[in-house]
C-alpha positions as CSV (number, residue, x, y, z in Angstrom):
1,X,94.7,-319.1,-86.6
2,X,98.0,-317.4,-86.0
3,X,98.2,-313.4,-85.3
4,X,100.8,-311.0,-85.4
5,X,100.5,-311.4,-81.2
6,X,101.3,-315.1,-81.5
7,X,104.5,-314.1,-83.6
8,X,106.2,-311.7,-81.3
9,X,105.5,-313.9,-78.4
10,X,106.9,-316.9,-80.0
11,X,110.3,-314.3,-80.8
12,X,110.1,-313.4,-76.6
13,X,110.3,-317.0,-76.1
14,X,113.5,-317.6,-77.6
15,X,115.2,-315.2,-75.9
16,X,118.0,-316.6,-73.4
17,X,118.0,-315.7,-70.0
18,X,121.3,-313.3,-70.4
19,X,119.4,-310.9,-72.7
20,X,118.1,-308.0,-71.8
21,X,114.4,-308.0,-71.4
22,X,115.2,-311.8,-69.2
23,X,117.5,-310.0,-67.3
24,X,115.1,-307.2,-66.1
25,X,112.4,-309.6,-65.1
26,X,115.0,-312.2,-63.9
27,X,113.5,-315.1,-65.5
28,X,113.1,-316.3,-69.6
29,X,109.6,-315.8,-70.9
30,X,107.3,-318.5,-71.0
31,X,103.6,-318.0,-72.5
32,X,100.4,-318.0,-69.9
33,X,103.4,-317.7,-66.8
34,X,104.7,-314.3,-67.0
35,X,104.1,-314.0,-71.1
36,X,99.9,-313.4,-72.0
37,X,98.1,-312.5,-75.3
38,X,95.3,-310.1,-75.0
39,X,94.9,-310.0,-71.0
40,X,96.6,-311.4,-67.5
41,X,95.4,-312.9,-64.4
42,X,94.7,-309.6,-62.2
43,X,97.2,-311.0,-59.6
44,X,100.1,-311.6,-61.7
45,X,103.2,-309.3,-61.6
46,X,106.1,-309.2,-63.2
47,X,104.5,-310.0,-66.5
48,X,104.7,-308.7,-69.8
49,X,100.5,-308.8,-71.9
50,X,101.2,-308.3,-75.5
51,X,97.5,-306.6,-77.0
52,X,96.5,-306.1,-80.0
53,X,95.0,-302.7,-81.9
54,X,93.9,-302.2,-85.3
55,X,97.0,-300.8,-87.0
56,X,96.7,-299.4,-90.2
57,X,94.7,-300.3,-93.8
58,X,96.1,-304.1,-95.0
59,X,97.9,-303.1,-98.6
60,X,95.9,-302.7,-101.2
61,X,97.7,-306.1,-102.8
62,X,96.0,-307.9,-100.0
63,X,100.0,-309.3,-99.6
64,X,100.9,-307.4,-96.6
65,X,99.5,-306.0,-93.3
66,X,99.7,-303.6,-91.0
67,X,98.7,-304.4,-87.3
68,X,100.0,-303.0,-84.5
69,X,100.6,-304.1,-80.7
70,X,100.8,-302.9,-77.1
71,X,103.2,-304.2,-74.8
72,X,101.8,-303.9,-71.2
73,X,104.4,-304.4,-68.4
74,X,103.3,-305.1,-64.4
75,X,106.0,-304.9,-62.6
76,X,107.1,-305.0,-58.5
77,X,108.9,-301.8,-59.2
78,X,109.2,-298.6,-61.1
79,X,113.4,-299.5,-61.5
80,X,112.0,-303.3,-62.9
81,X,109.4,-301.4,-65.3
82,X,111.4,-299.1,-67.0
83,X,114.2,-301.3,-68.0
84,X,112.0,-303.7,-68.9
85,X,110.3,-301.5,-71.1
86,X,113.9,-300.4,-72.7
87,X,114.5,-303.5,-73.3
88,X,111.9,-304.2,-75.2
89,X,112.1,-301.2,-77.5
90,X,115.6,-301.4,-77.7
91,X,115.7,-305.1,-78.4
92,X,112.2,-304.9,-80.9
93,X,112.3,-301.6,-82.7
94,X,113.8,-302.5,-86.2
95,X,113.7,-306.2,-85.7
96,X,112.7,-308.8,-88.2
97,X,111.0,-311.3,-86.1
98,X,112.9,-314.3,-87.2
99,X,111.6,-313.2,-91.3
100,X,108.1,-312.5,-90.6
101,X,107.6,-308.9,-90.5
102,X,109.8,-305.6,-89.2
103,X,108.3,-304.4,-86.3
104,X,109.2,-300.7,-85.3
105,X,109.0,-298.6,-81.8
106,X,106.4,-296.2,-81.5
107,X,108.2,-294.0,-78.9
108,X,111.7,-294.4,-77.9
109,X,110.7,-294.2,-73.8
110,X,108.0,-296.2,-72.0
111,X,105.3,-294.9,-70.9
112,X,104.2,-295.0,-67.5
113,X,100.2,-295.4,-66.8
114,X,100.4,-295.9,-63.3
115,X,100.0,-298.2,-60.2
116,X,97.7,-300.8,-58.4
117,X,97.8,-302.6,-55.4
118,X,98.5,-299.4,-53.2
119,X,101.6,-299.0,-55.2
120,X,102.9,-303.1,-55.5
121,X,102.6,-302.7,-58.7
122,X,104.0,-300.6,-61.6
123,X,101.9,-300.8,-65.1
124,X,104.0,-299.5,-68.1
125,X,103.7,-299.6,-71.9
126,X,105.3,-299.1,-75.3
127,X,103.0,-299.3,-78.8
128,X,104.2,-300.9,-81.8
129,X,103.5,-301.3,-85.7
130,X,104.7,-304.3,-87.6
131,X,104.7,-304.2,-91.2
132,X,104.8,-306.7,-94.1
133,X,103.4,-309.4,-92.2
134,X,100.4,-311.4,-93.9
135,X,99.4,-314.1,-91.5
């Protein structure tokens, strides 16, 4: 079964290597490389973990839903975190996913959660809710 995690990272995919959220992590996205669903290897960096939280009530149509998403970032630095993180609100918020929902920023600046590794690697997020998807 498809989920609203499986569409955005099929949209992160597509993106060529010039755009913006490629260009902070210096490669295109591929899934299960630096691209997961729901969790990461614990040694991976410079990554990107899409995760899903409830969202809001479906409508009461049963015709649409509202789930939303966090974007987890694990970066080698705080510089590679942040515009990473821009880039993904910048390139998400208001987007149509290729026609399968409008998926809007929560916040319009990362936010930073902290550090592992004895400071090797930089964990940031930035929440999102999609809305008129019915998968």
């Amino acid at each position: 079964m498809s989920t609203i995690c499986n569409v955005v990272a099929s949209y992160l995919e597509t993106l060529s290597a010039t755009q913006a959220i490629c260009d902070a992590l210096g490669d295109t996205l591929t899934f299960g490389t630096n691209l997961f669903i729901g969790g990461s290897e614990a040694t991976e960096t410079n990554i990107i973990t899409i995760i899903p939280y409830g969202g809001s009530p479906p409508e009461i149509d049963n015709k649409r839903q509202n789930p939303s998403i966090q974007i987890e970032s694990k970066t080698s630095s705080r510089h590679t975190g942040l515009n990473l993180q821009q880039a993904l609100i910048n390139t998400l918020h208001m987007n149509e996913l290729n026609g399968n929902g409008k998926i809007r920023a929560n916040q319009s600046m990362p936010i930073p959660l902290g550090v592992e590794l004895g400071g090797r690697r930089m964990i940031y997020v930035s929440n999102y809710n999609i809305k008129h998807v019915k998968i």
